[in-house]
C-alpha positions as CSV (number, residue, x, y, z in Angstrom):
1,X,43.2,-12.2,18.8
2,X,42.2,-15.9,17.3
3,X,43.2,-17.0,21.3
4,X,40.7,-14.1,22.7
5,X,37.7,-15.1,20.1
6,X,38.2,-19.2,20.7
7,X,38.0,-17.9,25.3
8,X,35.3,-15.7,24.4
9,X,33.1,-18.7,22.5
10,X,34.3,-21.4,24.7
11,X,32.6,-19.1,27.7
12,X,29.6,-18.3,25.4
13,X,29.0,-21.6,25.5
14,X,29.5,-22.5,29.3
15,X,27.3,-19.3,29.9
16,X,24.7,-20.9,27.6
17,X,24.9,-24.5,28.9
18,X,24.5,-23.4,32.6
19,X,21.9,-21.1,32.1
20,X,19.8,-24.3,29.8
21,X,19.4,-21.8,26.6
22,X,19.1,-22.1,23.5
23,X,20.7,-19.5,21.5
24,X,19.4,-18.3,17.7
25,X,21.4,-16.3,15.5
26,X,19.2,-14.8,12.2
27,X,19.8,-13.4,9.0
28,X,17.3,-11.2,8.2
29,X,18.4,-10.4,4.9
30,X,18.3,-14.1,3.5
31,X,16.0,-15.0,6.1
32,X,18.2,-17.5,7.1
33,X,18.6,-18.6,10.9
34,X,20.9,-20.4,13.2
35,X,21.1,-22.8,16.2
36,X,22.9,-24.1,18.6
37,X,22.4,-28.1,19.9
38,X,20.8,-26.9,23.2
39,X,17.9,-24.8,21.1
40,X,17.1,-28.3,18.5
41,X,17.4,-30.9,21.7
42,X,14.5,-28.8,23.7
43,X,12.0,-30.0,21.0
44,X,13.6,-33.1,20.7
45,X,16.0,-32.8,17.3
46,X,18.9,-33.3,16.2
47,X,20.8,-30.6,14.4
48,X,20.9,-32.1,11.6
49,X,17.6,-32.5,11.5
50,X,16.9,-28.7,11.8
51,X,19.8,-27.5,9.5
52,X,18.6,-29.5,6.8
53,X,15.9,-26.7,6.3
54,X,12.7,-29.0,6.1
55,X,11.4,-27.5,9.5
56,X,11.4,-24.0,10.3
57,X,10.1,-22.2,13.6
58,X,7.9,-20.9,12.4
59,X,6.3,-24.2,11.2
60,X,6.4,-25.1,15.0
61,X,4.7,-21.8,16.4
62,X,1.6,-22.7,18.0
63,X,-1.1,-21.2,15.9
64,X,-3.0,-19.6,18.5
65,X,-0.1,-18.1,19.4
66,X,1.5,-17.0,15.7
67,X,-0.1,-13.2,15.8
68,X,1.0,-12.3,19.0
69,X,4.5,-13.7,18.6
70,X,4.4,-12.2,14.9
71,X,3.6,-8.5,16.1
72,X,6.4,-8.5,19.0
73,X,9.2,-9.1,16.5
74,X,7.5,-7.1,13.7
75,X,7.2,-4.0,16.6
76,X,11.0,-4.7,17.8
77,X,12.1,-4.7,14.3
78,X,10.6,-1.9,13.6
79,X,12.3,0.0,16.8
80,X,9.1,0.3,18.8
81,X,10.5,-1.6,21.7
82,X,14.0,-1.8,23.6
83,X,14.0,-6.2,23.3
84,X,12.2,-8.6,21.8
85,X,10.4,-10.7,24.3
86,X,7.8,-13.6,23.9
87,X,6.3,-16.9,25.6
88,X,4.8,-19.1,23.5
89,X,4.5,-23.0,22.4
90,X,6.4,-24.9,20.1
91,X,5.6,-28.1,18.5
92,X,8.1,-30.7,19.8
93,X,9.2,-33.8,17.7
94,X,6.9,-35.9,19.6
95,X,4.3,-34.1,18.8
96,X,3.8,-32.6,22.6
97,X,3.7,-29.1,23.0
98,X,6.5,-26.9,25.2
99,X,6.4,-23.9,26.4
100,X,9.3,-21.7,25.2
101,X,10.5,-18.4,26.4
102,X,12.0,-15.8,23.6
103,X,13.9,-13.1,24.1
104,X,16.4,-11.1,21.5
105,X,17.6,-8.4,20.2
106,X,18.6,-6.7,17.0
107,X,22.1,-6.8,16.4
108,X,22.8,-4.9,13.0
109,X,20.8,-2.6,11.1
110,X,21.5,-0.7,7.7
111,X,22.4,2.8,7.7
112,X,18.6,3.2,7.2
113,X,17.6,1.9,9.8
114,X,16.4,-1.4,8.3
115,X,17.1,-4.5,11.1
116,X,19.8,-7.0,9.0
117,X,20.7,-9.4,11.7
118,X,18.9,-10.2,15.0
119,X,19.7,-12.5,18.0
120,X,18.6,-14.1,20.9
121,X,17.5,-17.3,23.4
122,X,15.2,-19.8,24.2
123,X,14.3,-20.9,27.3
124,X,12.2,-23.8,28.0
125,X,9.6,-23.0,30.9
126,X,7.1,-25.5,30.2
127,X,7.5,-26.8,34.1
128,X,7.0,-23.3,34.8
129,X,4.0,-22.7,33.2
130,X,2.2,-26.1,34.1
131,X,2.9,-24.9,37.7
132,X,1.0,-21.7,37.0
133,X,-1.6,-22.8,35.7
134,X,-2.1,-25.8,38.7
135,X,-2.0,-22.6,41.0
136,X,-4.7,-21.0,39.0
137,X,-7.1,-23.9,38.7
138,X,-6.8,-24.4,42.2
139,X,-7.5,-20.8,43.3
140,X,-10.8,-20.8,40.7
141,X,-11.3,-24.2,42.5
142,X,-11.1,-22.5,46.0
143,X,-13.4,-20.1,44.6
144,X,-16.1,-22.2,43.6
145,X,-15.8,-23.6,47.0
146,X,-15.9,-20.8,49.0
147,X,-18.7,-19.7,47.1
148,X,-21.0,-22.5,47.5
149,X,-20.5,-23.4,51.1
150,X,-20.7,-19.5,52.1
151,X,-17.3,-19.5,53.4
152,X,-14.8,-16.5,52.8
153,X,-11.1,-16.2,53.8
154,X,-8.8,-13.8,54.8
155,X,-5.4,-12.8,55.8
156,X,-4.7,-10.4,58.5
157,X,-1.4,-8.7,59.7
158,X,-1.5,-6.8,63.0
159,X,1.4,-5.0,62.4
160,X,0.3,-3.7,58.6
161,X,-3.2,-3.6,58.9
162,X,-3.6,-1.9,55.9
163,X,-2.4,-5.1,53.9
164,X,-5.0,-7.5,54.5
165,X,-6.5,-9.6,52.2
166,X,-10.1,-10.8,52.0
167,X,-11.5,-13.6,49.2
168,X,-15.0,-12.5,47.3
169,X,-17.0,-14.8,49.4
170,X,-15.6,-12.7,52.7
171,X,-16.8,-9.5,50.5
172,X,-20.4,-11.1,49.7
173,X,-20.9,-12.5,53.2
174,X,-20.4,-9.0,54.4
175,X,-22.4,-7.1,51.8
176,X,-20.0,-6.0,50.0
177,X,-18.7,-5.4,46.6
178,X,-16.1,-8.1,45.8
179,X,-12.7,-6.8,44.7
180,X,-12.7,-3.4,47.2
181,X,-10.0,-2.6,49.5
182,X,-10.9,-4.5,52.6
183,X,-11.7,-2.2,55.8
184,X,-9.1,-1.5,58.3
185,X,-10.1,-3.7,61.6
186,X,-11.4,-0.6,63.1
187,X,-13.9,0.4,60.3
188,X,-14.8,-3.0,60.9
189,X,-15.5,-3.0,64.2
190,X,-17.7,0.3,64.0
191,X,-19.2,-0.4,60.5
192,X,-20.3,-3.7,60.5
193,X,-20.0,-5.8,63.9
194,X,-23.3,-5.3,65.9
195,X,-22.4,-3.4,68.4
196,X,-23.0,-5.2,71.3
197,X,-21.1,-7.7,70.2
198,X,-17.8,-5.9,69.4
199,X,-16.3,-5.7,72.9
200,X,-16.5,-9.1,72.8
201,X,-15.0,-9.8,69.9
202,X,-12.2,-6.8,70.5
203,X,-10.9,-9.0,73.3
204,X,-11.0,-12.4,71.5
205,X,-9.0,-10.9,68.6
206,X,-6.3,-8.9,70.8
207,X,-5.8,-12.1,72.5
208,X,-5.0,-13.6,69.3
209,X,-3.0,-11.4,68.2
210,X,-1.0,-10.5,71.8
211,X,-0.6,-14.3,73.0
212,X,-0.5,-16.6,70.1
213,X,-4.3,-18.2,70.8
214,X,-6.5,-19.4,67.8
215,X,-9.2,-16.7,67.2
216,X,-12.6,-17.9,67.3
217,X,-15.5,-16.1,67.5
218,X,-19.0,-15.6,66.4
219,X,-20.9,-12.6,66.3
220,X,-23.5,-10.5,64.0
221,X,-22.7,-8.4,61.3
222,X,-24.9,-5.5,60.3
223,X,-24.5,-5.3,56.1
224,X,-25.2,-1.8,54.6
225,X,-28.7,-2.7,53.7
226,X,-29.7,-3.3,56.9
227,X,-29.8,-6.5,57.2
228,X,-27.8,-8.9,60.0
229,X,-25.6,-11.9,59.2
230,X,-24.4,-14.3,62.1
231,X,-21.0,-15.1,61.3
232,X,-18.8,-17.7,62.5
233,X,-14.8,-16.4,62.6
234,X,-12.0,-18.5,62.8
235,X,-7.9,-17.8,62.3
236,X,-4.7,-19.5,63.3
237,X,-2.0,-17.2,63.9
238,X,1.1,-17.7,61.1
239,X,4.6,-17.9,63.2
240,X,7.0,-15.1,60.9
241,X,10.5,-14.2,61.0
242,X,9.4,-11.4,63.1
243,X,7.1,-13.1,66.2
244,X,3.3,-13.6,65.0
């Protein structure tokens, strides 16, 4: 049995190290809590430094994110939901901030129902998040751009028309209300391409489509008010697994 436990830790541990968690172990009846190395190194401390009791994690939480954080464990503690499950910052050693994610689970309750004992892992996705929010700044920066030069973008699959995808200035340049489900290619055509100018443009985008050629086309477009927009079109067909 003492050979089975010391296996079952030793792969614990392996599991752990592979996966870069940190693993917490608490006491919720003498509020006491423990670490492994792996969850004190991710902020920069030692063991020691942690055991010794003089910081807490709580004394690391982030303020703006202490309620939120708070109310998930409070609600899983309470039975309200399956896990525990939380991303939020912690105060490193350094004084940086890194993004942590939390997930656990109560492991022992009193016949009651009250939680005793709760545990769970950290996982630092601070890379993660930078890179998310890069993405995001760079599609509000798009955006802006779009906006102020008049130009809108879109994404077009022959074989799931349905799917397409057009940016809010494609939506305003057209007249129409920005976040809608984009028109199929054929309400399009008939809605908002002037029609003498839609065989035209039929045969430019079937060619496009059919033989690989860059699209390029300009033509009006008759918005629902009435009013008529010449618009410049232009699209590069995006090789896929399955032809164009």
């Amino acid at each position: 049995a003492e050979e089975a436990l010391r296996e079952n830790s030793e792969c614990l541990e392996l599991a752990l190290a592979g996966a870069d968690l940190g693993l917490w172990d608490r006491d919720l009846v003498k509020d006491r809590q423990t670490i492994n190395e792996r969850w004190a190194t991710m902020l920069g401390y030692t063991m020691e430094e942690l055991e010794a009791g003089a910081v807490s994690w709580e004394d690391l939480l982030h303020p703006d994110d202490r309620p939120r954080v708070l109310a998930a464990l409070e609600a899983h503690k309470a039975g309200q939901t399956p896990q525990y499950e939380a991303e939020f910052r912690l105060r490193c050693k350094s004084g940086e901030w890194r993004w942590i994610l939390s997930r656990g689970k109560v492991a022992q309750r009193a016949p009651d129902g009250r939680p005793l004992r709760m545990a769970g892992t950290h996982r630092d996705i601070t890379t993660h998040r930078q890179a998310e929010d890069a993405v995001a700044r760079s599609e509000i920066s798009l955006k802006q751009a779009q906006r102020i030069a008049h130009v809108g973008s879109y994404e077009y699959d022959p074989a799931n028309p349905g799917e397409s995808q057009w940016s809010d200035e494609m939506f305003r340049i057209l007249g129409l209300e920005p976040g809608t489900k984009p028109l199929l290619p054929e309400d399009y055509f008939t809605r908002l391409i002037h029609p003498d100018d839609r065989e035209r443009v039929r045969e430019k985008l079937e060619r496009a489509t059919k033989e690989g050629e860059t699209y390029n086309a300009e033509y009006r477009v008759v918005r629902p008010d009435g009013s008529i927009r010449h618009v410049h079109s232009l699209a590069e067909p995006v090789p896929t697994n399955g032809g164009t």
